[in-house]
VEXDRENTI-671614 format. One record per residue (C-alpha): x, y, z. Coordinates in nm, 3 decimals, always signed. Layout:
N
<rec><east>X</east><north>Y</north><up>Z</up></rec>
...
This chain:
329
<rec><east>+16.421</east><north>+4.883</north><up>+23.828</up></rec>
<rec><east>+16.093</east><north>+4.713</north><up>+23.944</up></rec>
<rec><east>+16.001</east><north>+4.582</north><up>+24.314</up></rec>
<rec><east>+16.274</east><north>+4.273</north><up>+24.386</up></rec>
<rec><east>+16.138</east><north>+3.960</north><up>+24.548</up></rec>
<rec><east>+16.381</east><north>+3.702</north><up>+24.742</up></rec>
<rec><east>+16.328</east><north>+3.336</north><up>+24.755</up></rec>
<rec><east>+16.535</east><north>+3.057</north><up>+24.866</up></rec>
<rec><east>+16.595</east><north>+2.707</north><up>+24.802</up></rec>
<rec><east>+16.724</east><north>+2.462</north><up>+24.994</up></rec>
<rec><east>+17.125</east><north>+2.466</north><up>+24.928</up></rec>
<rec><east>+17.249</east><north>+2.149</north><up>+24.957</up></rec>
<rec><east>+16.977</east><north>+1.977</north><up>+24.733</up></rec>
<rec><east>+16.978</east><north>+2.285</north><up>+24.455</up></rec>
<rec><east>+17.395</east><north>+2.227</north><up>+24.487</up></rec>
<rec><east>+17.335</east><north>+1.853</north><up>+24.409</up></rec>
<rec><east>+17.153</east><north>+1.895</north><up>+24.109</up></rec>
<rec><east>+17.378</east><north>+2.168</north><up>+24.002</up></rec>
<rec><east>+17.683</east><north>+1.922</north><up>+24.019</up></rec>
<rec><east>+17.435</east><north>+1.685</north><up>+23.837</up></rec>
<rec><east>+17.377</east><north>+1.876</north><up>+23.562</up></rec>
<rec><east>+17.702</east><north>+1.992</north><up>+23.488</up></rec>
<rec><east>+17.847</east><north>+1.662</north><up>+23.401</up></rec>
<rec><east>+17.636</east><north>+1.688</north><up>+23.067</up></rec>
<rec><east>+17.393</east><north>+1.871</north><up>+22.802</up></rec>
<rec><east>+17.215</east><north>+1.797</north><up>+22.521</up></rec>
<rec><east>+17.360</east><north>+2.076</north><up>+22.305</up></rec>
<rec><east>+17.732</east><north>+2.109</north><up>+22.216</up></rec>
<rec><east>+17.925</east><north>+2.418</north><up>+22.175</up></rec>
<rec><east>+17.956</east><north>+2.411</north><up>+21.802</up></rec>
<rec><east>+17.608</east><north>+2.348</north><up>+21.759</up></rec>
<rec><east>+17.336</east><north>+2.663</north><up>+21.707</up></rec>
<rec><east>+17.027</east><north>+2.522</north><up>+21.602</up></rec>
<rec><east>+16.745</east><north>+2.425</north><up>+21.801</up></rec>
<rec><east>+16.706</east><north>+2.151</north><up>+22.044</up></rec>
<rec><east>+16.368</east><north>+2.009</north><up>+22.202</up></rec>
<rec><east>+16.382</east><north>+1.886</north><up>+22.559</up></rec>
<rec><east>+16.046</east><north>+1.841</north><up>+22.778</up></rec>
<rec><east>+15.794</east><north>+1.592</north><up>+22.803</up></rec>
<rec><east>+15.748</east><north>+1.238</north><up>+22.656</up></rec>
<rec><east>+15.623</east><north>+1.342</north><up>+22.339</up></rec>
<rec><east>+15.960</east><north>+1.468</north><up>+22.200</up></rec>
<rec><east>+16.003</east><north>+1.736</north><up>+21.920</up></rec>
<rec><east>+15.773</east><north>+1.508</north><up>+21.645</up></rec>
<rec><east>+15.464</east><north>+1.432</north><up>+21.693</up></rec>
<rec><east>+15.227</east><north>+1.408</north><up>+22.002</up></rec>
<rec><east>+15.295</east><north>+1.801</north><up>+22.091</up></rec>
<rec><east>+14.942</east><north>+1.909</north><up>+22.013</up></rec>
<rec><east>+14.843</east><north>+2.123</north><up>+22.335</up></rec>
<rec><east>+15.198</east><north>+2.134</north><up>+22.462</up></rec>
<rec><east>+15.332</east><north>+2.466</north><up>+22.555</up></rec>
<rec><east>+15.641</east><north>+2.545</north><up>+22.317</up></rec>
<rec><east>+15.913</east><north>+2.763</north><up>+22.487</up></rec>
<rec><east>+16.201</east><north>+2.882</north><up>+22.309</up></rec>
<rec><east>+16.546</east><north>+2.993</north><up>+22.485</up></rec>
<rec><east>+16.851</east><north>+3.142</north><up>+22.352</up></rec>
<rec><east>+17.093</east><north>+3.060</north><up>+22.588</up></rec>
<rec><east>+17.488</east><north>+3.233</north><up>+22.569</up></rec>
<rec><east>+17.665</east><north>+2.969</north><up>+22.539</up></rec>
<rec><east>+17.723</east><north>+2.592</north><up>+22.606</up></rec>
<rec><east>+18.054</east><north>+2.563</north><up>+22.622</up></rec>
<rec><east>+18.047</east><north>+2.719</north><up>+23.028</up></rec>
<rec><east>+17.971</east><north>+2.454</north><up>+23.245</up></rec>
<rec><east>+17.767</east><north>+2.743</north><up>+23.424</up></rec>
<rec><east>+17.526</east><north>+2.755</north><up>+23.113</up></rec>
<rec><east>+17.515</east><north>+2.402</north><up>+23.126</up></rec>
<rec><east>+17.362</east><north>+2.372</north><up>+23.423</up></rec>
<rec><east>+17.123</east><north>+2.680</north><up>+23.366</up></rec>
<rec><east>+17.027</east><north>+2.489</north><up>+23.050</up></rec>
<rec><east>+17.006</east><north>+2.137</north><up>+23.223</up></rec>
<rec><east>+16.761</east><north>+2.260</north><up>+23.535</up></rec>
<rec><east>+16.499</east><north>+2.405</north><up>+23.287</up></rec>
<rec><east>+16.463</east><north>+2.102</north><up>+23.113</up></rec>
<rec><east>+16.412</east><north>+1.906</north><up>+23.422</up></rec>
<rec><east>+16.127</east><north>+2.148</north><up>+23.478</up></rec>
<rec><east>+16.020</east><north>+2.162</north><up>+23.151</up></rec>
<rec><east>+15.990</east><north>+1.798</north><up>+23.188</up></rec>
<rec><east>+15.763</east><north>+1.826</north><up>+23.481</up></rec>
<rec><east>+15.529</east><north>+2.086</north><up>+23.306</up></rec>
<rec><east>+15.513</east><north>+1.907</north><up>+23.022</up></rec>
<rec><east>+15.629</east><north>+2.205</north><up>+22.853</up></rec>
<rec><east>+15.834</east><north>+2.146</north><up>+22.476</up></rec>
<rec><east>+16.152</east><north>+2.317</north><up>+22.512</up></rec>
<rec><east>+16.336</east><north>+2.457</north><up>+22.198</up></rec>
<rec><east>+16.687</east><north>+2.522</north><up>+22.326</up></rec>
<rec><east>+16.965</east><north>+2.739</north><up>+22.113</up></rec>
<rec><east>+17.319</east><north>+2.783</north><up>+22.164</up></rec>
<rec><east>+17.410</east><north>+3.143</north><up>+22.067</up></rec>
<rec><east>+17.774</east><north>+3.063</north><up>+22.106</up></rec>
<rec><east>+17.877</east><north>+3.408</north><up>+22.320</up></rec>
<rec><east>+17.773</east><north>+3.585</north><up>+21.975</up></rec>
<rec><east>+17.538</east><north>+3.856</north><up>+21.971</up></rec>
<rec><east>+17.425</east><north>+3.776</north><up>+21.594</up></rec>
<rec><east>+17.391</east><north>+3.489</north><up>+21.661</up></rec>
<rec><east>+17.158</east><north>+3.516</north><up>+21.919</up></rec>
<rec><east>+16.976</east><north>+3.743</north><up>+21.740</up></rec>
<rec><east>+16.923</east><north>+3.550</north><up>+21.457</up></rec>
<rec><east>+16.817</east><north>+3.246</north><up>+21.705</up></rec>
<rec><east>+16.536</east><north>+3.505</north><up>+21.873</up></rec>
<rec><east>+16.409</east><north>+3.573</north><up>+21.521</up></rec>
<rec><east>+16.397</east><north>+3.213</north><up>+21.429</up></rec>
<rec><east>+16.184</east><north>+3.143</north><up>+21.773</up></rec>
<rec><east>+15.966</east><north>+3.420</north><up>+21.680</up></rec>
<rec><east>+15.888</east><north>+3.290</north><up>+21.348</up></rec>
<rec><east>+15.821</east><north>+2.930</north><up>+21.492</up></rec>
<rec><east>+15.615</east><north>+3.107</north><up>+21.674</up></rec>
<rec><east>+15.659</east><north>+2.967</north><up>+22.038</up></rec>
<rec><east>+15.449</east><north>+3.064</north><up>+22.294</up></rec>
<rec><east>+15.701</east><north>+3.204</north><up>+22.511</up></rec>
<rec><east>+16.069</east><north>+3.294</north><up>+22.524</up></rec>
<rec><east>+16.347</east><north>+3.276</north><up>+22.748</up></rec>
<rec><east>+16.684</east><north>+3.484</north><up>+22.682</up></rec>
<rec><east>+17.021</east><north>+3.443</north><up>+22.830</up></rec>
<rec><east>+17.153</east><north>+3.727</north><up>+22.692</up></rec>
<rec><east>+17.504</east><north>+3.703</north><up>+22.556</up></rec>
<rec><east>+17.568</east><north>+4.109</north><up>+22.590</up></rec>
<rec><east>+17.382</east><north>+4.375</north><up>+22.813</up></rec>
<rec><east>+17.385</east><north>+4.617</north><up>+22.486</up></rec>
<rec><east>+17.400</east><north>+4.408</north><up>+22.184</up></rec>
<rec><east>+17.150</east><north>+4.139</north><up>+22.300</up></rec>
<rec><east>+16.903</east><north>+4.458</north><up>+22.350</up></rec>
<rec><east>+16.720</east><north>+4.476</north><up>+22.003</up></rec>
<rec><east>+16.538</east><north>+4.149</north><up>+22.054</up></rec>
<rec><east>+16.413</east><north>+4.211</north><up>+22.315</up></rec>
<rec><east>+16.175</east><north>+4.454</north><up>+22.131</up></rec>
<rec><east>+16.127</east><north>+4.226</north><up>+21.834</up></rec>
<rec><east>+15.964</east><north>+3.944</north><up>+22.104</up></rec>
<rec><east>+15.747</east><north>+4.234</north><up>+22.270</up></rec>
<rec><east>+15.630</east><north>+4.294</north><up>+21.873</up></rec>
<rec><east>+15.513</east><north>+3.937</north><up>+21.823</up></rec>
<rec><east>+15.337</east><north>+3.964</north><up>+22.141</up></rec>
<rec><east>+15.567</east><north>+3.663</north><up>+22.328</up></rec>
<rec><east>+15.635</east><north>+3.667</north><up>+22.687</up></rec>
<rec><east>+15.996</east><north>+3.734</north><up>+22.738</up></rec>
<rec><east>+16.188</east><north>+3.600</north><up>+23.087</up></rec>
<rec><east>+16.529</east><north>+3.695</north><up>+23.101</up></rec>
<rec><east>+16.752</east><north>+3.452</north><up>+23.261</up></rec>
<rec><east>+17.041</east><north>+3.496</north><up>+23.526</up></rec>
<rec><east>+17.180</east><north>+3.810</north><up>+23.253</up></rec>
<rec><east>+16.994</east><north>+4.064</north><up>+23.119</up></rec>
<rec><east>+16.972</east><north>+4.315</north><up>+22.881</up></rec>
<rec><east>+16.968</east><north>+4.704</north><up>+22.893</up></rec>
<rec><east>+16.671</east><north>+4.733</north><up>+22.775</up></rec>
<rec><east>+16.421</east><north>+4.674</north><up>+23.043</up></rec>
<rec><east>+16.086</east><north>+4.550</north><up>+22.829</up></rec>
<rec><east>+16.115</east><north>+4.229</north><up>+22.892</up></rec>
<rec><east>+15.851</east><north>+4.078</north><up>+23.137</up></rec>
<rec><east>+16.041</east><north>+3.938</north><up>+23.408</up></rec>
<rec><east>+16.455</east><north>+3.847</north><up>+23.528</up></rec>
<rec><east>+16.499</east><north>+3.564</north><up>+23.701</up></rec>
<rec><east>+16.820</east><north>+3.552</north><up>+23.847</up></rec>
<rec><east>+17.071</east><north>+3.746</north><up>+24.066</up></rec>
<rec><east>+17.190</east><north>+4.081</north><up>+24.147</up></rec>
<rec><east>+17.509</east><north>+3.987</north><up>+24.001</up></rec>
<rec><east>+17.659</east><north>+4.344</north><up>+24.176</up></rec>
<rec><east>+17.584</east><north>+4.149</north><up>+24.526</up></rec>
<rec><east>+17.836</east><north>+3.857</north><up>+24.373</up></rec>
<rec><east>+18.122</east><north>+4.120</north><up>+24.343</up></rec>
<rec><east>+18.071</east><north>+4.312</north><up>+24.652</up></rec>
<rec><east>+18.111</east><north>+3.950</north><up>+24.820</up></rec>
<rec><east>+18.450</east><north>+3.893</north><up>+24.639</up></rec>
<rec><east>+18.549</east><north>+4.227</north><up>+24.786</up></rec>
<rec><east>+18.439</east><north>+4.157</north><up>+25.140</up></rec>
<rec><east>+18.622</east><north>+3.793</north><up>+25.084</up></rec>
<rec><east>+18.936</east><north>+3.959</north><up>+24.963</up></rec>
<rec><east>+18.972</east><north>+4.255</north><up>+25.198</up></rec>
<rec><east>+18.972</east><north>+4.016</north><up>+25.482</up></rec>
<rec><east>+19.203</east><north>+3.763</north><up>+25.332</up></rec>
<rec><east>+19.467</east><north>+4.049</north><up>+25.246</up></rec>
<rec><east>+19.393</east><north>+4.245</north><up>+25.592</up></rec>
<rec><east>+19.288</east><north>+4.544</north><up>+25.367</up></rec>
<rec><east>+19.691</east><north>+4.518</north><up>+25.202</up></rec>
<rec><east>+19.751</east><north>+4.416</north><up>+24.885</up></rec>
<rec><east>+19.780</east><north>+4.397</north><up>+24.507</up></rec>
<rec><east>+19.509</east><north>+4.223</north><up>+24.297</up></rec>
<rec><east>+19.448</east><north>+4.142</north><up>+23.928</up></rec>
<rec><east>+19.137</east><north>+4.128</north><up>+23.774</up></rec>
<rec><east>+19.025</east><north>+3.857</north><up>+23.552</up></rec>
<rec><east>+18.762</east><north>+4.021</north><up>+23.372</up></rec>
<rec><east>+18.408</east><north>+3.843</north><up>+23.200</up></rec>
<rec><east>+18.303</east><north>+3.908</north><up>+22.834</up></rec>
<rec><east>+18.348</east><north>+4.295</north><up>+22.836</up></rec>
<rec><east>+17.940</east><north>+4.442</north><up>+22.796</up></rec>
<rec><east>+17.821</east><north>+4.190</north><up>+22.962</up></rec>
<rec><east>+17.604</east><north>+4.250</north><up>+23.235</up></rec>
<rec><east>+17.763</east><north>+4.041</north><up>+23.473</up></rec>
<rec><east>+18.139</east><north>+4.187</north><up>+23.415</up></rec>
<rec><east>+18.007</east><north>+4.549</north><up>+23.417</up></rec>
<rec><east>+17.790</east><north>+4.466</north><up>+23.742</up></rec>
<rec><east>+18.051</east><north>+4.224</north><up>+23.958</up></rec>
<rec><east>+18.311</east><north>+4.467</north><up>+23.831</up></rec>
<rec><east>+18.093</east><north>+4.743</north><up>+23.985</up></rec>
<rec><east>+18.049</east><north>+4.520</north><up>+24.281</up></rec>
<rec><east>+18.426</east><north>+4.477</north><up>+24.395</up></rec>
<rec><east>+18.541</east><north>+4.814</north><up>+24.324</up></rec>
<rec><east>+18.258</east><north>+4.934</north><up>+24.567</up></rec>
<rec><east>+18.344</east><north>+4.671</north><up>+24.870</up></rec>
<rec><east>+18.727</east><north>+4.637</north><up>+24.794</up></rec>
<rec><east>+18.914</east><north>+4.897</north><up>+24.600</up></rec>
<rec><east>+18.727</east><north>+5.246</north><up>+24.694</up></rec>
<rec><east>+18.692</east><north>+5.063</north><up>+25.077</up></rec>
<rec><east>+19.052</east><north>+4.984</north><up>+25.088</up></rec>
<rec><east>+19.274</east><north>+5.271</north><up>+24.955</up></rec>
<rec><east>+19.600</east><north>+5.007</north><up>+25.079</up></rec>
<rec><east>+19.471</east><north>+4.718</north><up>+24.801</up></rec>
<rec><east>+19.555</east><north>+4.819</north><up>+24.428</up></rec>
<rec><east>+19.455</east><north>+4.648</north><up>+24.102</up></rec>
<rec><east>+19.775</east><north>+4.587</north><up>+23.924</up></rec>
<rec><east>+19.665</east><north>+4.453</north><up>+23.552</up></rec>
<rec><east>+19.269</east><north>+4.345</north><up>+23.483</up></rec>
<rec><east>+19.228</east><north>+4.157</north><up>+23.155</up></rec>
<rec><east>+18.927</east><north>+4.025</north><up>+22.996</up></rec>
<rec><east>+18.970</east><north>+3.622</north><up>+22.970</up></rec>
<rec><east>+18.588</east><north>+3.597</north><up>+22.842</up></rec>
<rec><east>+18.485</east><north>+3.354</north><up>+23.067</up></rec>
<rec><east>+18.701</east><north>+3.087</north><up>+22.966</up></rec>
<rec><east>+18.921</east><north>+2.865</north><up>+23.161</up></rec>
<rec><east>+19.232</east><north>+2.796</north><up>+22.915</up></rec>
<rec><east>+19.231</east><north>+3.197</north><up>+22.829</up></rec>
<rec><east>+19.246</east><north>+3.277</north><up>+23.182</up></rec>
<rec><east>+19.531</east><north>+3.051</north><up>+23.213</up></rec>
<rec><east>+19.723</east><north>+3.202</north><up>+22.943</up></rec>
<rec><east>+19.657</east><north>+3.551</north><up>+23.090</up></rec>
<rec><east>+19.790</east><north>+3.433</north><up>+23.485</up></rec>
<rec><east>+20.102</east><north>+3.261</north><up>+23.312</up></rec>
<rec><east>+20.174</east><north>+3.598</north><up>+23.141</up></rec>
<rec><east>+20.083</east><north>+3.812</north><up>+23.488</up></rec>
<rec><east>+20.300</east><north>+3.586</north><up>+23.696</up></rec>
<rec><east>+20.615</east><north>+3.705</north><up>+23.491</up></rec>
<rec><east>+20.497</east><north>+4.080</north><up>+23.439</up></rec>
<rec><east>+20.384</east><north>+4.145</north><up>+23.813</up></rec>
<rec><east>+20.593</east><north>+3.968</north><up>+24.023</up></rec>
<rec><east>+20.415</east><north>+4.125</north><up>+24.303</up></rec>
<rec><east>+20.089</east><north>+3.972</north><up>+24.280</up></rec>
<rec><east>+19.895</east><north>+3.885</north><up>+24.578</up></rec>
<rec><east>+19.553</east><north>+3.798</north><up>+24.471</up></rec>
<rec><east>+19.338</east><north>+3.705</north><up>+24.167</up></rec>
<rec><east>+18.958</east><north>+3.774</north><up>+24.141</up></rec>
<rec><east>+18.843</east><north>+3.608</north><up>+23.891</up></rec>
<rec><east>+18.432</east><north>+3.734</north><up>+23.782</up></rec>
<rec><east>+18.368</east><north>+3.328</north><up>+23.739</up></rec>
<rec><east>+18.517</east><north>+3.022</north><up>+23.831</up></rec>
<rec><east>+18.627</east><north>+2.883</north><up>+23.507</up></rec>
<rec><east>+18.868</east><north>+3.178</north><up>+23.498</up></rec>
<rec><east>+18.969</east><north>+3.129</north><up>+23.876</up></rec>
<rec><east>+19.018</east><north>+2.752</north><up>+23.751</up></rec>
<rec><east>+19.245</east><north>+2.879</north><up>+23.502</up></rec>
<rec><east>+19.384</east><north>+3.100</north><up>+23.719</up></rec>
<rec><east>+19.465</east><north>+2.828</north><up>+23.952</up></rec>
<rec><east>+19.631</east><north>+2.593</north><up>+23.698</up></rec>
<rec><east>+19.916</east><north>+2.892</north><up>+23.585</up></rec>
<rec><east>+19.960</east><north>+2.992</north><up>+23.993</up></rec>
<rec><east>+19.998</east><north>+2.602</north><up>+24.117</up></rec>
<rec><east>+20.248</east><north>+2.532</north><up>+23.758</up></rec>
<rec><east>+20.465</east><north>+2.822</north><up>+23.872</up></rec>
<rec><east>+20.472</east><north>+2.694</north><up>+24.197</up></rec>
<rec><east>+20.368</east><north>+2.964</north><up>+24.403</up></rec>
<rec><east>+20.139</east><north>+2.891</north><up>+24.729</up></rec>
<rec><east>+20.123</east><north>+3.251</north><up>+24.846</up></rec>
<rec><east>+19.857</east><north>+3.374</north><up>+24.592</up></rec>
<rec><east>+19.482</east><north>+3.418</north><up>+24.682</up></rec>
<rec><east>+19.240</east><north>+3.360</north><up>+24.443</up></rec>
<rec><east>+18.873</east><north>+3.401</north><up>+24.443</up></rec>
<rec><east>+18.587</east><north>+3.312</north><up>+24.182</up></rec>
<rec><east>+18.200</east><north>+3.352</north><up>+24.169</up></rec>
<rec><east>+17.972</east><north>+3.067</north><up>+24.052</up></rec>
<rec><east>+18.031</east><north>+2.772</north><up>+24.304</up></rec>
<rec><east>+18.065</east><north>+2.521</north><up>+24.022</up></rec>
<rec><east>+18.198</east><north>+2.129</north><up>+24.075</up></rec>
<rec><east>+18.586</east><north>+2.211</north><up>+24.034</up></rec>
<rec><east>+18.613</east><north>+2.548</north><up>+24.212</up></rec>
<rec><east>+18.367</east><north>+2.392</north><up>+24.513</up></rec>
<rec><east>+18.689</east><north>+2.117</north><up>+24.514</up></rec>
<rec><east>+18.917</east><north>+2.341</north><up>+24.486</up></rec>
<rec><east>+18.801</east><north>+2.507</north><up>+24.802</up></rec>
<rec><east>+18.750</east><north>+2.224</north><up>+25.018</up></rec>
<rec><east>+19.065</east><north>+2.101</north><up>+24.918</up></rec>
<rec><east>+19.249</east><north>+2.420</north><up>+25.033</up></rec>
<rec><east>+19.385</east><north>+2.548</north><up>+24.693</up></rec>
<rec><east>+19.161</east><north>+2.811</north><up>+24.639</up></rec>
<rec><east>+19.033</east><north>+3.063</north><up>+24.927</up></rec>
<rec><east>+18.657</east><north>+3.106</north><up>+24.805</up></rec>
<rec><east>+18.422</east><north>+3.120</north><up>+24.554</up></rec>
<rec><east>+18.032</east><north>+3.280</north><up>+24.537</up></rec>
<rec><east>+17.765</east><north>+3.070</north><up>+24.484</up></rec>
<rec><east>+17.459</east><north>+3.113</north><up>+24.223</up></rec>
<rec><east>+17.231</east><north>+2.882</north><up>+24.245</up></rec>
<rec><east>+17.170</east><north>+2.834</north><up>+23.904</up></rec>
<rec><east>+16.949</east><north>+2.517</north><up>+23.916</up></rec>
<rec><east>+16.685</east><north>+2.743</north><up>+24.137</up></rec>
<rec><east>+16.679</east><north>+3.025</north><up>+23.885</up></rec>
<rec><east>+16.694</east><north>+2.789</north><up>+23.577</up></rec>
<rec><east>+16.367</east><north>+2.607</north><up>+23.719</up></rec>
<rec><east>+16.163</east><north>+2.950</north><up>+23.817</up></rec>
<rec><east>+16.248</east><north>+3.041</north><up>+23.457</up></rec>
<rec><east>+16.036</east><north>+2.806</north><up>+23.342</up></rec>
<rec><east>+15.770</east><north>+2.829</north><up>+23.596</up></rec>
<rec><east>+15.746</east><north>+3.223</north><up>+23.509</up></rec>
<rec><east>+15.708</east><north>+3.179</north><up>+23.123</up></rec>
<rec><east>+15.467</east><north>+2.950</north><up>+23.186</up></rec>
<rec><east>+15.289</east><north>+3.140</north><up>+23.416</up></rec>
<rec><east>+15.298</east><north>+3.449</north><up>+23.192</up></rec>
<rec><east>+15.147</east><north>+3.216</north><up>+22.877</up></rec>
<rec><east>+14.853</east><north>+3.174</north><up>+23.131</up></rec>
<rec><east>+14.817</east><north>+3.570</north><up>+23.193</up></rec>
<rec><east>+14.971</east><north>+3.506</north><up>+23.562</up></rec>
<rec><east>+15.152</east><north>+3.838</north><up>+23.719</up></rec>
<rec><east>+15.497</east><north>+3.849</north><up>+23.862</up></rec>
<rec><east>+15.687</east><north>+4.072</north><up>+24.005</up></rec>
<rec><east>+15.950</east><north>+4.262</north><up>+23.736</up></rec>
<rec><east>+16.239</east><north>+4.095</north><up>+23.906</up></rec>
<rec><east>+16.279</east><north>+3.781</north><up>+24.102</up></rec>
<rec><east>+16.633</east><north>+3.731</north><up>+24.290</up></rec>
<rec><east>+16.798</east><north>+3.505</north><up>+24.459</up></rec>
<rec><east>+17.082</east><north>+3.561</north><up>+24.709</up></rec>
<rec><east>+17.453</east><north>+3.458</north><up>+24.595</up></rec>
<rec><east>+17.641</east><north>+3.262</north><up>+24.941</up></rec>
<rec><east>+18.018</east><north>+3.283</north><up>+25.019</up></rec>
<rec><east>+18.173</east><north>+2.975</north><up>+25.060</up></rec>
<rec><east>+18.504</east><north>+2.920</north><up>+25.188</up></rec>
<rec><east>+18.658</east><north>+2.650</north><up>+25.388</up></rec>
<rec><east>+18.466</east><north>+2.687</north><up>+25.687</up></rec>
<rec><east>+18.134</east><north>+2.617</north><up>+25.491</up></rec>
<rec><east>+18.185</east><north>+2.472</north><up>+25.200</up></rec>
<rec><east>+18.081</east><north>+2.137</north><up>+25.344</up></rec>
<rec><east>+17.757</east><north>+2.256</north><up>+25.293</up></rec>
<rec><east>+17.784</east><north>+2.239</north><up>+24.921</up></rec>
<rec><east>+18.040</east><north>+1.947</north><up>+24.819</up></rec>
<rec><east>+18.014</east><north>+1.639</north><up>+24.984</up></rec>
């Protein structure tokens, strides 16, 4: 699995820019093709020596991907590094297609955000071919020949949940499970991650119902309103990101319940809100901005023969009421 390395970033300022670059992106959800960010030059003309980086990101249409998207062109902007961003949509041939049209353009390094831990697998291979540095970015892929993951150890994210949820229920309860895009990496790992701290801890809390709502607010929504009439007995909802926990939240305030705990991971603008404001009992914060900037420090670094360490992590931080000051002003 390769030696991890730790580093930090000051949370309140990462947080800020974070909240900053979720309120916008370049690239819409319905679009696929590429789109150049960096320095002045711009996508035409005046490139000549500029380092051309290519990244295949899952999907736009998260305001977690977003962000991820947002903080590397801020430091591809300060590198003066062309950045040739493509929305895969949350579809593996998609994104496959997009790796295959970087490789052709022949960039001098790729970044993938890969939209499935399996499926996303064969190009990786196909960049090793062409000889391009691959970084994987805050998900990665089975198949472990890329050069270097920046990002989490998304298992850490779960276990959190669990050790938020166990205390909130006093080790008692009955919790549904609001599941990510099934394959990939980050449902199979948080999903790992709470049944370790919570459910095999715990042998008093039982998962009623887990669905899949693929990430997506309105889907998780749906999926609460529908739980809320099946299983009455509902205590809790973890939800393996916020948009779902968002969604969550809308179907459990509607019904007018107040007795339901729910908890997301991500730490983006509305759940950090929802927090403070008391209508959600925690989320778990990745700081995305951090690992979307080191991205494009490392596949720089790698274009210039630099080493790194296989993976480089950063730590995910609870946030509740108590602390969530910290992170929403």
């Amino acid at each position: 699995m390769g030696t991890r390395k730790s580093w930090r970033w000051l949370g309140s300022l990462a947080l800020t820019m974070v909240l900053l670059a979720g309120c916008g992106t370049g690239g819409g959800a319905g679009q696929s093709g590429p789109e150049a960010a960096g320095g002045s030059g711009g996508a035409a003309g005046g490139n000549a020596g500029k380092y051309r980086i290519g990244v295949a990101a899952q999907g736009l249409s998260h305001e977690f991907i977003k962000s991820l998207v947002e903080s590397m062109k801020q430091k591809a902007g300060e590198l003066n590094v062309e950045l040739l961003v493509m929305d895969s949509q949350d579809k593996i041939e998609e994104q496959l297609n997009q790796v295959d049209n970087l490789i052709s353009q022949k960039v001098d390094a790729i970044i993938l955000n890969a939209v499935d831990m399996v499926g996303s697998s064969p190009a990786v291979d196909k960049v090793k071919q062409a000889g391009i540095p691959l970084v994987e970015a805050i998900t990665f892929t089975k198949n472990e020949n890329y050069d270097v993951f920046v990002g989490t150890d998304p298992e850490q994210s779960g276990i959190m949940m669990g050790e938020i949820l166990a205390k909130q229920l006093n080790g008692k309860g009955n919790v549904a499970l609001l599941q990510g895009q099934i394959g990939h990496s980050a449902e199979i790992t948080r999903g790992a991650g709470l049944k370790k701290a919570l459910f095999d801890k715990y042998p008093d809390v039982k998962l009623v119902t887990q669905q899949t709502a693929n990430w997506n607010r309105d889907e998780a929504m749906r999926i609460t309103e529908d739980w809320l009439q099946r299983f009455p007995q509902i205590q809790a909802i973890a939800a393996q990101n916020d948009e779902m926990a968002m969604g969550a939240l809308q179907a459990v305030e509607a019904s007018g319940r107040k007795d339901i705990i729910i908890v997301g991971i991500d730490g983006i603008n509305d759940a950090l809100k929802a927090v403070k404001e008391g209508r959600m009992a925690a989320t778990v914060l990745d700081n995305v901005t951090a690992e979307g900037k080191r991205a494009v420090e490392v596949a720089v670094g790698l274009i210039k023969g630099e080493k790194f360490q296989k993976k480089e992590l950063v730590d995910y931080v609870p946030v509740n009421k108590d602390n969530v000051g910290n992170y929403y002003k």
